[in-house]
TITORZA-740510 format. One record per residue (C-alpha): residue number from 1; z, y, x; chain. Coordinates in steps of 0.2 Angstrom, whole numbers. Each point is the difference from the previous one (the first is absolute). Last residue first. Example, Ala and Ser with C-alpha at 12.3 -4.5 7.8 and 13.67 -1.06 7.14 Angstrom:
2
NODE   pos      c3      c2      c1   unit
NODE     2      36      -5      68      A
NODE     1       3     -17      -6      A
# end
This chain:
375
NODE   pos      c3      c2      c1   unit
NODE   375    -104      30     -31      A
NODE   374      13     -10      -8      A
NODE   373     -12     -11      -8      A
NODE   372       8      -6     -17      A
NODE   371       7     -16      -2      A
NODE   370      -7     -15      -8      A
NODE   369      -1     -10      16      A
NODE   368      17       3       4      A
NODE   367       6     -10     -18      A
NODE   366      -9     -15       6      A
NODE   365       5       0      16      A
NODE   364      19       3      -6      A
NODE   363      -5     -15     -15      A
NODE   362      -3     -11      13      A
NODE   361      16       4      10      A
NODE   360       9      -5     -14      A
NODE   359      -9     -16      -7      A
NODE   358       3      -8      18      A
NODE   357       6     -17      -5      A
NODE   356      15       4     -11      A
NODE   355      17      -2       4      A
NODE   354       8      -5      15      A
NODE   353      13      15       3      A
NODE   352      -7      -2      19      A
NODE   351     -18      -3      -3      A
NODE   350      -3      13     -17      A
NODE   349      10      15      12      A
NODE   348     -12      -5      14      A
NODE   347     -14       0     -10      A
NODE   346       5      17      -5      A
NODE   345       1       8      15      A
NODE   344     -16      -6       5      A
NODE   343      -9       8     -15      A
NODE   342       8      16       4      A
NODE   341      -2       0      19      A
NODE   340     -17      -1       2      A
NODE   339      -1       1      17      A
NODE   338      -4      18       8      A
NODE   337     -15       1       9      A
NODE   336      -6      16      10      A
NODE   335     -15       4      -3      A
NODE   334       2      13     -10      A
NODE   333      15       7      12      A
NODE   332     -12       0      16      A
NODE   331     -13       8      -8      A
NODE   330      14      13      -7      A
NODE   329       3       5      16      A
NODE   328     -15       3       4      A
NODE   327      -1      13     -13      A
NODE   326      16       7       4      A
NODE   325      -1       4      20      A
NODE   324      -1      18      -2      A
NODE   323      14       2     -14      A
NODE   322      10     -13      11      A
NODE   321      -2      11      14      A
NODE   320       4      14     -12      A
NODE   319      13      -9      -5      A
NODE   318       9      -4      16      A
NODE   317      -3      20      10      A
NODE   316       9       7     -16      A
NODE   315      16     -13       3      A
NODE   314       1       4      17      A
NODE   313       0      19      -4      A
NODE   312      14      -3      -9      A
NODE   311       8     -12       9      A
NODE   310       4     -19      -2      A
NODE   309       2      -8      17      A
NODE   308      17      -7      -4      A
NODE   307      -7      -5     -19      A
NODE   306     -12     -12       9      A
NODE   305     -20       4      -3      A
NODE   304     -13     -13      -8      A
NODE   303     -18       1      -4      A
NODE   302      -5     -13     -13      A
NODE   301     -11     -16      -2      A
NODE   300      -5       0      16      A
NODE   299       8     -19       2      A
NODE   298      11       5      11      A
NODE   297       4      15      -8      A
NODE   296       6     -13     -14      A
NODE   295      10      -8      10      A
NODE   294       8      14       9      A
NODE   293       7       7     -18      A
NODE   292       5     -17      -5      A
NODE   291      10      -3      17      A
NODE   290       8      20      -3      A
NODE   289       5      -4     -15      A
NODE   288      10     -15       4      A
NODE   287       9      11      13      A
NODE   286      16      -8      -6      A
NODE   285       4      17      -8      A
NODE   284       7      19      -2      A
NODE   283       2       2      18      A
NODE   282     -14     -12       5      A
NODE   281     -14      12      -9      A
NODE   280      -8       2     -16      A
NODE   279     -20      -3       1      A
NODE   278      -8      15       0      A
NODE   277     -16      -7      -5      A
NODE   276     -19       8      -1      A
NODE   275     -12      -4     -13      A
NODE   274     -17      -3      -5      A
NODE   273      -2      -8     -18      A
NODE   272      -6     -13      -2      A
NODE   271       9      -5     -17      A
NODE   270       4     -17       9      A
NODE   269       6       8      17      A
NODE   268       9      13     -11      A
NODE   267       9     -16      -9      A
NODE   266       3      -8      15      A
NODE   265      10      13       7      A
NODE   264      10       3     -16      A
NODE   263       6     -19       0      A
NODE   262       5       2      18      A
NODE   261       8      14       2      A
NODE   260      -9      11      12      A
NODE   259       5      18      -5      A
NODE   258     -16      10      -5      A
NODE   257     -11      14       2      A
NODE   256     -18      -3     -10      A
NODE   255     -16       7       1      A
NODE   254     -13       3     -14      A
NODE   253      11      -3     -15      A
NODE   252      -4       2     -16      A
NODE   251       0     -18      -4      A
NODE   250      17       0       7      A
NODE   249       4      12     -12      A
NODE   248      -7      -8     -15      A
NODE   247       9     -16       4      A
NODE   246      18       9       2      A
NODE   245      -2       6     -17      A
NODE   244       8     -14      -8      A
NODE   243      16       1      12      A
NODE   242       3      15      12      A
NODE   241      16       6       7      A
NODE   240       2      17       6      A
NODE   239     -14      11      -1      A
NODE   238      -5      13       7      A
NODE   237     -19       8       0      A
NODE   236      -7      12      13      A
NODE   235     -17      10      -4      A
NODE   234       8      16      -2      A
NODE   233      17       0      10      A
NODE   232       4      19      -8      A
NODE   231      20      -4      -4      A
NODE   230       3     -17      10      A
NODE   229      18      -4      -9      A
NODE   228       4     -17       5      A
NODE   227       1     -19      -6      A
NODE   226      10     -11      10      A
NODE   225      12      -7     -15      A
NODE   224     -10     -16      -2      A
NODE   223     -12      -2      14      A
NODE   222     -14       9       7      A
NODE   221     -17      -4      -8      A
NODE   220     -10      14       9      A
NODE   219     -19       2      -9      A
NODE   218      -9      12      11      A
NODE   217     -15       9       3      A
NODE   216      -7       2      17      A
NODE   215      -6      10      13      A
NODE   214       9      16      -3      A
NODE   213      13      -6      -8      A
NODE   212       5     -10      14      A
NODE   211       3      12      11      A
NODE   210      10      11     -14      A
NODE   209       8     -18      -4      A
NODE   208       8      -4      20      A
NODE   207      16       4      -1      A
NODE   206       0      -8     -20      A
NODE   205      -8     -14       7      A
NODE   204      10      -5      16      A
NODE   203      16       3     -12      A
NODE   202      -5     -14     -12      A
NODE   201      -6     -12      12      A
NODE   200      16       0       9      A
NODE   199       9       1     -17      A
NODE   198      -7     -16      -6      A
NODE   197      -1      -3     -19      A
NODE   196      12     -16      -6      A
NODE   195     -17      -9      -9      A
NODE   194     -10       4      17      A
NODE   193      -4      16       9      A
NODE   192     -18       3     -10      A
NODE   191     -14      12       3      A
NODE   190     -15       1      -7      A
NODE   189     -14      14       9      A
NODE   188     -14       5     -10      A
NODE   187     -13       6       9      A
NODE   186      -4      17      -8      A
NODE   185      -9       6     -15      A
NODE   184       9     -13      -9      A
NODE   183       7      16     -16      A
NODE   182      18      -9       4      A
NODE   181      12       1     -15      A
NODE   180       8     -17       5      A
NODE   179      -2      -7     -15      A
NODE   178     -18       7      -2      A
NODE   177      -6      -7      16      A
NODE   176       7     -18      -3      A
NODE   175     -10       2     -16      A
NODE   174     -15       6      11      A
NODE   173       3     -14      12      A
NODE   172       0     -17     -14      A
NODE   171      12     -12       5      A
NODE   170      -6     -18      -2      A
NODE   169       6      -7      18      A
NODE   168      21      -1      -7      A
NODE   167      -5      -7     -17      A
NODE   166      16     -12       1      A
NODE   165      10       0      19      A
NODE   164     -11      -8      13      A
NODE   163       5     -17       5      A
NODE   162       7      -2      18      A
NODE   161      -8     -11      11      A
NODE   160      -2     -19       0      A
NODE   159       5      -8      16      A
NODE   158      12     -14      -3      A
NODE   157      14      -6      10      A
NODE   156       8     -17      -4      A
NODE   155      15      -7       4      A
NODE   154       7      14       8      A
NODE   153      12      -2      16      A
NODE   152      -8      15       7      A
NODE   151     -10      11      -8      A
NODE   150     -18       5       9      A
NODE   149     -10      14      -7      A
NODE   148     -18       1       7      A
NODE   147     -12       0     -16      A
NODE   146      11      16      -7      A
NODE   145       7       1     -17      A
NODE   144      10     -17       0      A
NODE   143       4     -14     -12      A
NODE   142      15     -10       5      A
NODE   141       2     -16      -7      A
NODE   140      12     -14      -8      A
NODE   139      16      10       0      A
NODE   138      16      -5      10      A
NODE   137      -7       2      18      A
NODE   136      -5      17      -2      A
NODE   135      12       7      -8      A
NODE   134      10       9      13      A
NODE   133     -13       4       8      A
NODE   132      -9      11     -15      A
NODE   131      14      10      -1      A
NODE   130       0       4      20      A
NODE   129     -18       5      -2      A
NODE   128     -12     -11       5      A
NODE   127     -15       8      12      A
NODE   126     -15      10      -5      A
NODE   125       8       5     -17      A
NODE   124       1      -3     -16      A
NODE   123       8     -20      -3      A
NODE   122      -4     -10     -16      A
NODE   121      12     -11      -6      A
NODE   120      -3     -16     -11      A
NODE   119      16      -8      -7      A
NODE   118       4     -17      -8      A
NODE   117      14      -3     -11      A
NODE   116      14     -11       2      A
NODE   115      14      10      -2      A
NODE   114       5       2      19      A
NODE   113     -17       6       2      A
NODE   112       1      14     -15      A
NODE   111      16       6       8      A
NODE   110      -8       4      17      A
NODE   109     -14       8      -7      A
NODE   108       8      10      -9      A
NODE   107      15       6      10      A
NODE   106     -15       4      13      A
NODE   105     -12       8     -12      A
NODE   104      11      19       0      A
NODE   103      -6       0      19      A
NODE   102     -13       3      -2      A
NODE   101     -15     -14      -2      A
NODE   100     -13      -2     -12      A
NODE    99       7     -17      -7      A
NODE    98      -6     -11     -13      A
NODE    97      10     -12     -10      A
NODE    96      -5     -15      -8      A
NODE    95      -1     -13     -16      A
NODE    94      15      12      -6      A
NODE    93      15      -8      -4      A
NODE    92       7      16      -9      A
NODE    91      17      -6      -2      A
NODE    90       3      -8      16      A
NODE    89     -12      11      11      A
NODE    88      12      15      -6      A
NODE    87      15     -11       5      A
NODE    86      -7      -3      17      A
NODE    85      -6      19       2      A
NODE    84      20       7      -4      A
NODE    83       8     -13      10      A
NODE    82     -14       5      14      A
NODE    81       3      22      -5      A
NODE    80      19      -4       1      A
NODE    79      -1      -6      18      A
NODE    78     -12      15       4      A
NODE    77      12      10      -8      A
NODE    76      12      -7      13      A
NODE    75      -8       2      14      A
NODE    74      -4      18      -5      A
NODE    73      18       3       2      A
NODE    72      -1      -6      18      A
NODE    71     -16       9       4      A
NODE    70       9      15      -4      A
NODE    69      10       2      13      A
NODE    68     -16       1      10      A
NODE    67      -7      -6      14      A
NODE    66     -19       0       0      A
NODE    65     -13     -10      -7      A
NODE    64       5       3     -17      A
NODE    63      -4     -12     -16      A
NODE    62       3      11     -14      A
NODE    61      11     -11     -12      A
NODE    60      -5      -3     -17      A
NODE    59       9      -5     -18      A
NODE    58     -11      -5     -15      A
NODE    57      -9      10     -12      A
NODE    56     -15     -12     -12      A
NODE    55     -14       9      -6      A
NODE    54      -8      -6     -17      A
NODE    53     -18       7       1      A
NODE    52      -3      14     -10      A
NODE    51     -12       7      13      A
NODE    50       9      17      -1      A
NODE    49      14     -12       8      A
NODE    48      -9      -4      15      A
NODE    47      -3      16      10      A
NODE    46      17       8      -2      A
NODE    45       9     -15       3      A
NODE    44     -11      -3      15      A
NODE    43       5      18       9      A
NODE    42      19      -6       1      A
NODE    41      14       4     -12      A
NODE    40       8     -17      -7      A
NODE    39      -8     -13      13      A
NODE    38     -15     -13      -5      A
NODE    37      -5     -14     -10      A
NODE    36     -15       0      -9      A
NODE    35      -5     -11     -14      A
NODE    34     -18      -8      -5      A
NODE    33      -3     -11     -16      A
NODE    32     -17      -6       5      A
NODE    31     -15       3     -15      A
NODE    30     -13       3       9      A
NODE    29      -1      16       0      A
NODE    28      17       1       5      A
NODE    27      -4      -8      18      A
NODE    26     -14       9       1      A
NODE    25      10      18      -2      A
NODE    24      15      -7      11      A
NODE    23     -14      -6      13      A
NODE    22      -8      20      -1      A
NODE    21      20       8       0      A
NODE    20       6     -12      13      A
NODE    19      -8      11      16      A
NODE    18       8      17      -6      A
NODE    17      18      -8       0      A
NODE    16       4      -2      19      A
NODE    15     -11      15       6      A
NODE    14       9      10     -12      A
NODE    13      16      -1      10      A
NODE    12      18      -9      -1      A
NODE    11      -8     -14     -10      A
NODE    10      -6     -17      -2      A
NODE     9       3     -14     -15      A
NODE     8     -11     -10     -13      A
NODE     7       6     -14     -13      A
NODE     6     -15     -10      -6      A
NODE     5       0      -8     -16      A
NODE     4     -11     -15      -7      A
NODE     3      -3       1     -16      A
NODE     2       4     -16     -11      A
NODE     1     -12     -11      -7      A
# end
């Protein structure tokens, strides 16, 4: 019998790759043939093809929400991108495709449909981006990270969470300790600006690290090409993009300072670890950011502060209030229930490329149950 294939697309950030690597790994265990389709330079090219996977460029627009002369150029690699995805679908005739969203996934998705093949999306944030609603009423569901998302004109909306990138909750602390150089006499502060770094954070830090330094240790992941000079910064440890180690760091962590993308939000709410968010502001955004970061302080499963009322001394004040309020904090995140996203992602992808009655997400529980303890 022939395998069945299973072409993947989403981009422009971290957050929409990360979240396909533990169904791509499944997927492949299994014996699907997977293929990812994305843009020629952006983050997920990076990411996928050490994976081996065949990876597929096609043309992309950025889709603006502002005026632009651009936006009229872009219409047009957008254009490309469709006749691009609709032959891709053609050749490949992959039983699905699964979007993560960017706005690399539109020409995809959109070329896919008008070949005849079926789509699943799955949409970050606590409401759709504009991506995502363009899609929505040409795939045949929506899966969502947050129980409250509503998408118009969907067929079908799905709550299942994000699935956690492989091996993410089995870092060890002292090897996370030993990569960063840290002897872990301190609370061990983890900081992490998002796949792009974040400058606002950035500069905060480093104003604020002789403060810092004398409360915590830390671990600053600040972004390619924002690495600095600290000369006599004992206790401070830079880096700018982690991958593998990424899981040892975390589990090193005591505290956390985040953005609030989604994907990342969850997984800190999953490794329970206490954190406050910065989410990135209107200027730079829709303010989707801002809506997880609220939901999630809702919940009490973070502390949150907006990047307007960042300060140095603000910034001091919010983690050692965090710092206090920790061990109820994590309370609140262990009990905190989290669907199984996995195993409900792929019944989804086994439902609509119709094939196989469950086998996938059987063998994911089966597979989780033999993994280590992450404590």
């Amino acid at each position: 019998m022939k395998a069945p294939r299973i072409l993947f697309t989403g981009g422009g950030t971290a957050g929409h790759v990360t979240p396909n690597l533990a169904l791509i790994e499944r997927l492949r265990a299994a014996g699907w043939e997977v293929h990812y389709a994305g843009s020629r330079s952006g983050i997920e090219r990076s990411l996928i093809e050490p994976l081996g996977l065949p990876y597929h460029v096609l043309p992309t627009g950025k889709l603006r929400r502002y005026l632009s002369f651009e936006n009229l150029l872009d219409a047009f690699r957008v254009l490309a991108g469709i006749a691009a995805g609709w032959r891709l679908a053609r050749r490949l005739k992959p039983n699905l495709v699964f979007s993560k969203g960017g706005f690399v996934s539109v020409p995809v998705v959109l070329g896919a449909r008008l070949a005849g093949v079926p789509v699943l999306a799955h949409e970050s944030d606590c409401t759709p981006g504009l991506a995502t609603r363009l899609v929505a009423p040409r795939v045949a569901a929506v899966c969502t990270n947050f129980p409250d998302t509503r998408i118009a004109g969907a067929r079908r909306v799905v709550y299942t969470g994000t699935p956690l990138r492989p091996g993410l909750l089995t870092g060890s602390r002292q090897r996370g300790l030993e990569v960063a150089g840290l002897a872990g006499a301190k609370p061990v502060l983890l900081v992490v600006g998002g796949s792009l770094g974040s400058q606002a954070l950035n500069a905060c830090i480093r104003g604020a690290l002789p403060r810092l330094l004398e409360r915590y240790d830390i671990i600053h992941i600040c972004g390619r090409g924002n690495v600095q000079p600290t000369a006599g910064s004992a206790g401070y440890a830079q880096f700018e993009f982690v991958a593998e180690p990424y899981r040892d760091l975390l589990a090193a962590a005591d505290l956390v300072l985040s953005r609030a993308g989604a994907n990342g939000l969850l997984e800190l709410i999953q490794a329970r670890k206490p954190t406050l968010l910065v989410p990135l502001g209107t200027a730079a955004s829709r303010g989707d950011q801002i809506e997880n970061a609220d939901w999630a302080a809702r919940q009490g499963l973070a502390r949150r502060v907006l990047e307007a009322e960042l300060t140095e001394d603000r910034l001091l004040a919010e983690l050692d209030g965090l710092f206090a309020d920790r061990d109820a904090m994590q309370a609140r995140l262990a009990a905190f229930e989290a669907p199984d996203s996995e195993r409900m992602l792929l019944e989804l992808i086994e439902e609509v490329a119709g094939w196989g009655p469950g086998q996938l997400a059987a063998s994911a529980t089966d597979q989780r149950l033999e993994e280590p303890d992450s404590k």
